[in-house]
C-alpha positions in Angstrom: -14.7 3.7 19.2 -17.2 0.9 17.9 -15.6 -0.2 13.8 -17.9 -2.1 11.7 -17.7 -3.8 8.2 -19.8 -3.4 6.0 -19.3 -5.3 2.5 -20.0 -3.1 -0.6 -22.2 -5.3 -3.4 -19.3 -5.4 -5.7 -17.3 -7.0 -3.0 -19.8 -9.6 -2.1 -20.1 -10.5 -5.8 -16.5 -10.6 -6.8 -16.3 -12.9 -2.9 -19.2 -15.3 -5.0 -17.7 -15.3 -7.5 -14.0 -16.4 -6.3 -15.9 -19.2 -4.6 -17.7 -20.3 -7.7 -14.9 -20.2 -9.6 -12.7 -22.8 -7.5 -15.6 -24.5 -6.8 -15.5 -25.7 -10.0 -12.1 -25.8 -10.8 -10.8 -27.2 -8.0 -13.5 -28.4 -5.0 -16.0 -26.8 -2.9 -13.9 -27.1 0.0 -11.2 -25.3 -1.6 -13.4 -22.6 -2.4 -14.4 -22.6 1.0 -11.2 -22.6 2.7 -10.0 -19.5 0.1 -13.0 -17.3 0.4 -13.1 -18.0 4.1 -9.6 -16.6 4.0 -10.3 -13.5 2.7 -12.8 -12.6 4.8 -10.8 -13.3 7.9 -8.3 -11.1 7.0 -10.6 -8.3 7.0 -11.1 -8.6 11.0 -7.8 -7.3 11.6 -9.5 -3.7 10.9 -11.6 -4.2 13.5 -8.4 -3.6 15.9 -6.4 -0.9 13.4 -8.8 0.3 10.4 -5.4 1.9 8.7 -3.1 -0.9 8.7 -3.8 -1.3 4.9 -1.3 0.5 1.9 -2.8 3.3 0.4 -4.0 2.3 -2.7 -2.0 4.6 -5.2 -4.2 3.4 -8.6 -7.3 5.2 -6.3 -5.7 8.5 -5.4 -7.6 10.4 -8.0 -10.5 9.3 -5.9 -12.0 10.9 -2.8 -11.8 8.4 -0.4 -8.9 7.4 1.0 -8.3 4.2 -0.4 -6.5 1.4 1.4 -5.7 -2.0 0.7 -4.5 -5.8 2.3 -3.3 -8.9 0.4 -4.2 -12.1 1.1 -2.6 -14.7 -0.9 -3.5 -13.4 -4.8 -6.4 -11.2 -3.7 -6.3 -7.4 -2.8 -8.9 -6.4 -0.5 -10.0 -3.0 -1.3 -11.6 -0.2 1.2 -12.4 2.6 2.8 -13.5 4.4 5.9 -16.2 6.8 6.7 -16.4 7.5 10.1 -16.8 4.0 12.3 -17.5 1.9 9.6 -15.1 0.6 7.2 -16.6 -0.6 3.6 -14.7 -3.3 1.6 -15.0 -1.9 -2.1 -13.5 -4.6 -4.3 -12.1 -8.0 -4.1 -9.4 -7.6 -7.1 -7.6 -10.6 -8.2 -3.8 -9.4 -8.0 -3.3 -11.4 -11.1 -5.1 -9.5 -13.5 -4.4 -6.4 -14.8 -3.6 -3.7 -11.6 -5.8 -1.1 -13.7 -8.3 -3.2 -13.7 -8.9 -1.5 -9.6 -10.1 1.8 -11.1 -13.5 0.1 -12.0 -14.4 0.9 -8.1 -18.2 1.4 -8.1 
């Protein structure tokens, strides 16, 4: 069974945004290294699509909701068949209900 990714637009934003953000806080190549990161850490699904948590805040939802961490960031998703799509990437720092504003 062929997986893809496929990253949702409020994922993609929130992944610009994390780089902007320590781009100018801290360097562009810190903002590099971090978002870079992130989106490694997705690949793992590639080999095992449900290694993630369930996301508990998301169980109202009808997708099945599943999560991973890397360092402060919780990278949200879901799968539909072979294709897995990365909802959010939520900040862990911020308020955890704060994840129900899945588009």
């Amino acid at each position: 069974m062929e997986i893809s990714i496929e990253w949702s637009h409020q994922s993609i934003r929130q992944i610009r945004s994390i780089y902007n953000y320590y781009s100018q806080k801290a360097s562009p190549e810190i903002a590099k290294r971090i978002t870079k990161r992130i989106i490694k850490k997705v690949d793992i699904l590639f080999k095992n699509p449900t290694v993630g948590q369930k996301e508990v805040l998301l169980a109202h939802l009808s997708y099945d909701y599943r999560y991973l961490v890397e360092s402060n960031y919780k990278i949200i998703y879901w799968q539909e068949k072979n294709t897995i799509i990365i909802a959010s990437v939520f900040d862990c720092r911020q308020n955890p209900r704060k994840t129900t504003n899945i588009k």
